[in-house]
C-alpha positions in Angstrom: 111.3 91.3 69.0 108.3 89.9 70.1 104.9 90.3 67.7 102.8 92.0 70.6 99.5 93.2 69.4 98.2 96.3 71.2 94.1 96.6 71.9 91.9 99.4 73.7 88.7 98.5 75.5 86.5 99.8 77.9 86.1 98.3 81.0 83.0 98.9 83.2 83.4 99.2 86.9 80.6 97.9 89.6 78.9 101.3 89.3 79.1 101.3 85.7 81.5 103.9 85.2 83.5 103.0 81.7 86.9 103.0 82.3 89.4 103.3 79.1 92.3 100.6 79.0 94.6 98.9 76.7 96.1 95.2 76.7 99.3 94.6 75.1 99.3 91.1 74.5 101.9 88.6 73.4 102.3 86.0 70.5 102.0 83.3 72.5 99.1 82.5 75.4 101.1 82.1 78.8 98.2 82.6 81.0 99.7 85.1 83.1 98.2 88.7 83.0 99.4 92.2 85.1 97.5 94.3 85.8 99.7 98.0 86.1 98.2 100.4 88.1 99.1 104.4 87.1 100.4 107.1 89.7 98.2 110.1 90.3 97.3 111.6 87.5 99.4 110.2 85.1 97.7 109.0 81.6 98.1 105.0 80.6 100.1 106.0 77.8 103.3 106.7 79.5 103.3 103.3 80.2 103.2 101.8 76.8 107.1 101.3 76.8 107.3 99.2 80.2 103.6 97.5 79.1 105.3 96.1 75.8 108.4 95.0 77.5 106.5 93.0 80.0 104.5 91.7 77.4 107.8 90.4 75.2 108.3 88.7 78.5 105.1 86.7 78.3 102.5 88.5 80.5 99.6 90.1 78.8 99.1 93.7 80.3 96.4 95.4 81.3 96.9 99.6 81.7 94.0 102.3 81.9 92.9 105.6 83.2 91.1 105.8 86.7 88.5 107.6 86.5 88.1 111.6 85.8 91.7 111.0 84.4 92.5 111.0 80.6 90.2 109.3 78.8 88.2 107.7 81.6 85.2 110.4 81.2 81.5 109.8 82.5 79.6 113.0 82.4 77.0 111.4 84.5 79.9 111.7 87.4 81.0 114.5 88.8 84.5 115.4 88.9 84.0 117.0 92.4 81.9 113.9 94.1 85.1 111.4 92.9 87.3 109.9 95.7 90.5 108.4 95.5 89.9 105.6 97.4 87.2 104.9 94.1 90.7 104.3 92.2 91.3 100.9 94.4 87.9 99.6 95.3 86.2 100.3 92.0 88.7 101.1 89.0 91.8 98.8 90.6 89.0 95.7 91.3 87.3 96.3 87.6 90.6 95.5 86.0 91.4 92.6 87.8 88.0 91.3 87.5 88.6 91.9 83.3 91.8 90.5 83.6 90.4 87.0 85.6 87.7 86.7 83.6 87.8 88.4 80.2 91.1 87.6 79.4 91.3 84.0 81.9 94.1 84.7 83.9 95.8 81.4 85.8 98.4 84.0 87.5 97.8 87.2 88.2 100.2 89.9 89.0 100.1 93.7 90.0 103.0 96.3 89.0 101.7 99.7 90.6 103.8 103.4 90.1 103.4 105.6 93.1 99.5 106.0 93.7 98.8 102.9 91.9 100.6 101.2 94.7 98.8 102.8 97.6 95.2 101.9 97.0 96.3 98.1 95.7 94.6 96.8 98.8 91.4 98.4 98.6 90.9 95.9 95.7 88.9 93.1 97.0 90.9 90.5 94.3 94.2 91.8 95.3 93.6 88.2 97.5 94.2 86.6 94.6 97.6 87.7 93.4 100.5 86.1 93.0 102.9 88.9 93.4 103.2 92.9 93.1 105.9 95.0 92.4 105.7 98.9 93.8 107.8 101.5 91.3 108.6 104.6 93.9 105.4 103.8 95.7 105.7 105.6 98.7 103.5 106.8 102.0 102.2 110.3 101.2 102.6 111.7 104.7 104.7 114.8 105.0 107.1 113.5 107.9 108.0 110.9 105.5 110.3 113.9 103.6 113.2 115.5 105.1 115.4 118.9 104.4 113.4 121.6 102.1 111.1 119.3 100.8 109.3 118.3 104.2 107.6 122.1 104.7 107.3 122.0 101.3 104.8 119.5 101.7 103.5 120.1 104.4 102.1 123.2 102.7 101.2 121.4 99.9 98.4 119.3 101.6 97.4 121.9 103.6 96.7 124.6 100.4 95.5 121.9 98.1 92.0 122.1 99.7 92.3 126.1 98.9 93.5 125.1 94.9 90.0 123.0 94.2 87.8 125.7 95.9 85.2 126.4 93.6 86.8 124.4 90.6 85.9 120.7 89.0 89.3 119.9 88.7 92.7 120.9 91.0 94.8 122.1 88.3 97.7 119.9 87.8 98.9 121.2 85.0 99.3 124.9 85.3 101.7 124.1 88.6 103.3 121.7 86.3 102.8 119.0 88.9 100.7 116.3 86.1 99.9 116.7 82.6 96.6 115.8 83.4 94.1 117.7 86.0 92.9 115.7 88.0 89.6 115.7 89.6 88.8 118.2 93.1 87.0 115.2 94.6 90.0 112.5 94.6 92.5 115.7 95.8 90.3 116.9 98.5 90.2 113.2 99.9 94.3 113.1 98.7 94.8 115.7 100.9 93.3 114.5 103.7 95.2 111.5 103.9 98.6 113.1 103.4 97.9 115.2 106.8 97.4 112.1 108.7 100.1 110.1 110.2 99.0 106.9 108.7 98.5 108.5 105.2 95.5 106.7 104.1 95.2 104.1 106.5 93.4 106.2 109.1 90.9 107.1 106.8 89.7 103.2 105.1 87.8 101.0 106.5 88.5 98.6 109.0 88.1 95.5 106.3 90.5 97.0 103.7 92.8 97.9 106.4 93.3 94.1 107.2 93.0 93.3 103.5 96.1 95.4 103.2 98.0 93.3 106.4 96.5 89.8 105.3 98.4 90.2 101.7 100.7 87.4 101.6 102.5 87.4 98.2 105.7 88.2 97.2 106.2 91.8 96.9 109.0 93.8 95.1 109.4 97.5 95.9 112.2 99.6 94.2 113.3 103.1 94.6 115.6 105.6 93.5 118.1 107.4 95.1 117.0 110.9 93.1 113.6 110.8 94.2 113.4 113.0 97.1 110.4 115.5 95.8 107.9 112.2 95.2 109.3 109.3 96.5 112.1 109.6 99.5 113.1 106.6 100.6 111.5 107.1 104.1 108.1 106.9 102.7 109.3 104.3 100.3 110.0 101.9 103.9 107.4 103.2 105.9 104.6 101.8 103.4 105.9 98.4 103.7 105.2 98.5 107.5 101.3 98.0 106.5 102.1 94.8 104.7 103.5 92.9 107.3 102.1 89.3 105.5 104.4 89.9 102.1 107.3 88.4 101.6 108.9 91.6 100.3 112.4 92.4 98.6 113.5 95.5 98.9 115.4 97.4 96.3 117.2 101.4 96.3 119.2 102.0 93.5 121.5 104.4 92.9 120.3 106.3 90.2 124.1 107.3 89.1 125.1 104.1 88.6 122.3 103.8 86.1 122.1 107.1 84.4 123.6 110.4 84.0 120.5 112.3 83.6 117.6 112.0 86.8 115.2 108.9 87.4 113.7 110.8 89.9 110.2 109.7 90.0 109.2 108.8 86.7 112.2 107.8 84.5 112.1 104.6 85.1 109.8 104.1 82.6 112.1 105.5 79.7 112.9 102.6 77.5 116.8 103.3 77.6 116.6 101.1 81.0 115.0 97.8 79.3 118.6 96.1 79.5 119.0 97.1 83.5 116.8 98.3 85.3 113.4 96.4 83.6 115.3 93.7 83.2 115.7 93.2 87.1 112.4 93.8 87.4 110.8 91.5 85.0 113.6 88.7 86.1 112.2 89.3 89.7 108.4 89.0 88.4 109.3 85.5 86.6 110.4 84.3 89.1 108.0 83.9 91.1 
């Protein structure tokens, strides 16, 4: 095995919000760095596994917290004033910034579960990318679900207004729906964009619209055929429509093939699929 070494810092976005992270480096300099964006919610940590794997593979990787989540904590900023779209223009753009310039990247790269997919293009140096892979990133409208779990939905976006009334955080946890709360202001504007047609798109601006359609790099995007409640595969296509400019390679796997327990949404990420399923992924990233 690789000697990787392991290393928190804090990273300071524009509006100097400190923002924890954690590079996994490896032995030997490459000059490629990836930058892997979290899904809603979800702490850095349970990333560690996939972070050290890519760095045996030669990248240095770069995971944190957005904002309001886990240990990216400013009580200067309040929980209810934070936005999602905060997560790609500020958090998202901070760590490539770190990563181009702290740690001197030649290549960069982008590897972005569920959320951390969506608001990719809202990062001004996602232009400079050389390729992205998605992990069950999907568009968060409800008509993008089918069978129980489309009313299901819909009433989720339409009560999660209700949930934050009142509150600093919507609680994630006590639904069992994060391990982490995560703040009213990002859910409130969350919610928003899951009632609209065009999920998030009808919402940005103009500019980071066409940022999103002007992304010409090769882009990987996997599913999983047990991932109806987060990630159905309909969303999973749909999203693709708004980056008509990337070369992109689609992948739905099976998950039976791979597994006799779920993947579902977050399995992936459970080191028991380093021989297959990372493997294919981190094959794909090199090479490119």
């Amino acid at each position: 095995m690789e000697n990787i070494t392991k290393k928190n810092v804090t990273v300071s976005a524009e509006d100097g919000f400190p923002l924890a992270a954690t590079v996994f480096s490896p032995a030997a300099e490459t000059g490629r760095v990836l930058v892997f964006a979290s899904g809603l919610g979800v702490p850095r940590y349970a990333y560690f596994k996939f972070a050290r794997y890519l760095a045996e593979e030669g990248f240095k990787v770069v995971t944190f917290d957005y904002r309001g989540i886990f240990r990216s904590q400013d009580e200067d900023f309040r929980p209810q004033d934070m936005r999602m779209q905060e997560w790609g223009s500020k958090d998202l753009e901070a760590m490539f910034q770190y990563a181009l310039h702290e740690l001197s990247a030649q290549e960069l790269y982008f590897a972005g579960h569920s959320a951390g997919g969506q608001i990719l293009g809202l990062a001004p140096s996602s232009e400079k990318l050389k390729a992205a892979v998605f992990l069950s990133v999907t568009s968060g409208h409800w008509r993008n679900w089918s069978g129980i779990w489309k009313p299901g939905i819909f009433l989720f976006w339409y009560l999660m207004p209700l949930m934050v009334l009142g509150r600093s955080h919507f609680p994630a946890r006590l639904i069992g729906f994060s391990t982490i709360d995560v703040p009213a202001g990002v859910t409130r504007q969350w919610s928003r964009w899951g009632r609209s047609r065009n999920y998030l798109f009808d919402h940005i601006p103009v500019k980071d619209v066409e940022r999103y359609a002007g992304l010409n790099v090769p882009l990987l995007s996997v599913s999983f055929s047990d991932d109806q409640k987060l990630g159905p595969r309909k969303g999973v296509d749909n999203i693709l429509n708004y980056f008509p400019s990337a070369n992109i390679t689609r992948k739905h796997y099976r998950a039976e093939e791979y597994s006799e327990s779920p993947i579902a949404h977050f399995g992936f990420f459970k080191d028991k699929f380093s021989d297959t399923l990372w493997k294919e992924v981190g094959e794909w990233i090199l090479s490119q």
